[in-house]
N, C-alpha and C positions, 0 to 999 in steps of 0.2 A: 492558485490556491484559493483566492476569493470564490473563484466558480465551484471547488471541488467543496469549500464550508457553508455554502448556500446551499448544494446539494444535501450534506448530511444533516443543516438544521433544516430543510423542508421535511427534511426523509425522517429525523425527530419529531417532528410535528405529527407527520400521516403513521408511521407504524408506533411512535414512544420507542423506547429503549429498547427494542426487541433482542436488539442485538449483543446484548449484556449476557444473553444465558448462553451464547455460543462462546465455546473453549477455544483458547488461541488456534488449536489444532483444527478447527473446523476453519477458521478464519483461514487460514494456511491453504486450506480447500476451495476456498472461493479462490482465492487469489489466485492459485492453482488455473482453475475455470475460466478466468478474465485473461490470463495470459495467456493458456494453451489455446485460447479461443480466437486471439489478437495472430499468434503464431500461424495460426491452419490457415486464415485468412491473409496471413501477406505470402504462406507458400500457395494456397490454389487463386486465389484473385475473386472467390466467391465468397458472399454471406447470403444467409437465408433468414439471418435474424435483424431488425430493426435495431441495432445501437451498434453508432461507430467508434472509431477508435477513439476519440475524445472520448465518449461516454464509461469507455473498457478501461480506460486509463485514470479517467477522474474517480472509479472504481475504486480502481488499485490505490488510490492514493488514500480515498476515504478506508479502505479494508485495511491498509497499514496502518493509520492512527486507529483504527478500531481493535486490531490486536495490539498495539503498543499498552494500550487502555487496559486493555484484559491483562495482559502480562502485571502492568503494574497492580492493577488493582480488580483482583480476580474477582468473579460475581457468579453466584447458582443460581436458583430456580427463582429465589425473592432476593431483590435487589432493591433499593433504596436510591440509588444516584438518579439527580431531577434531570430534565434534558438542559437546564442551564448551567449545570456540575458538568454535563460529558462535554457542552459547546467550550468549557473554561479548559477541559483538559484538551479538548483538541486544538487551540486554540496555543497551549503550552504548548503541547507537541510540535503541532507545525511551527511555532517561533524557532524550536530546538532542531528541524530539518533543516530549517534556514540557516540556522546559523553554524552546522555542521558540512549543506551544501557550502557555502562562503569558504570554509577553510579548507575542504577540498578543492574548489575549483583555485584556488590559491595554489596550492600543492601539485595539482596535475595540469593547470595551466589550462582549465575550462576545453580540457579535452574532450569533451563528448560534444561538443560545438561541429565536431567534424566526424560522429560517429551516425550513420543509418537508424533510424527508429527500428530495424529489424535487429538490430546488433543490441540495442537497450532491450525489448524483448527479449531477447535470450538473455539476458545477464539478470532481469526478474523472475524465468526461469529456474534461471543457475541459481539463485538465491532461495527461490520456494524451494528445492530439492536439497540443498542445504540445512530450511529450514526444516522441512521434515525428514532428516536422517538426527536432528537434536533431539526433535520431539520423540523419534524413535526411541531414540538414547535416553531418555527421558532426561532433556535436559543436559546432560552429563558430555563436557566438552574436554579435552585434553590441552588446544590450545587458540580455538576459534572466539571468537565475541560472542557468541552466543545468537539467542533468535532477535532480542530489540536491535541490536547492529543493525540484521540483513533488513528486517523491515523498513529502516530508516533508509536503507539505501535504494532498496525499490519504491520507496513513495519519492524519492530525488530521482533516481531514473523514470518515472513515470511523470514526475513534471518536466524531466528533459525532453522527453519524448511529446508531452503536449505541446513544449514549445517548439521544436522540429515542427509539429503540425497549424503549428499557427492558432494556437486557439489557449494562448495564458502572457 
């Protein structure tokens, strides 16, 4: 997580809050992009592009607190949050991953210890297709968590998966 909050306070620095006028749903679309990208790559064994899987994952993990952010606290075209407001809330956020991973891996017995980085891939997957049949719904859930759940659980499988790679 220290490498993934370095990343988005550099990434604050060099663009500002660019990322403020995107809709959780676009956010959804990255994520989207970073997984299906991470996927093609462990089925053909080729990349063409310069960023590895650390990079696709520390991604996913900055793209999740960046929609949790949007969700809470939605923002258009002019926005006001300084880039020391988005570092405090992401900073909450990840405390709140943390301490949500802790109670799970309490409960499942740190079962992903023995899961594939290709098997956590699919289940950030399975969670963006979730998330976007919400957003279709606009929203509107019968008996799911809703979208801040699944992000929170794909930015914990995406640190699961950096730590399978050795790089957290």
């Amino acid at each position: 997580m220290t490498i993934c909050r370095e990343i988005f306070e550099k990434k604050s620095h060099d663009y500002g809050l660019s990322w403020r006028i995107l809709r959780p749903s676009s956010l959804t679309d990255q994520l989207f992009i970073k997984a299906q990208r991470i996927r093609t790559i462990q089925e053909t064994g080729a990349s063409k592009v310069d960023e590895s899987f650390d990079d696709a994952f520390q991604a996913i993990v900055n793209y999740c607190i960046m929609a949790i952010i949007q969700v809470r606290i939605p923002a258009g075209l002019q926005d006001n949050m300084t880039p020391q407001e988005a570092i405090a809330h992401y900073d909450h956020i990840a405390a709140e991953a943390k301490a949500l991973m802790e109670r799970k891996n309490h409960d499942y017995g740190e079962a992903w210890r023995d899961m594939r980085v290709s098997s956590l891939t699919d289940l950030i997957l399975s969670k963006i297709m979730r998330i976007k049949q919400i957003e279709d719904n606009a929203g509107q859930t019968l008996v799911s968590e809703g979208v801040e759940g699944n992000y929170f659980d794909m930015l914990n499988y995406s640190v699961f998966a950096l730590i399978h790679l050795g790089n957290c």
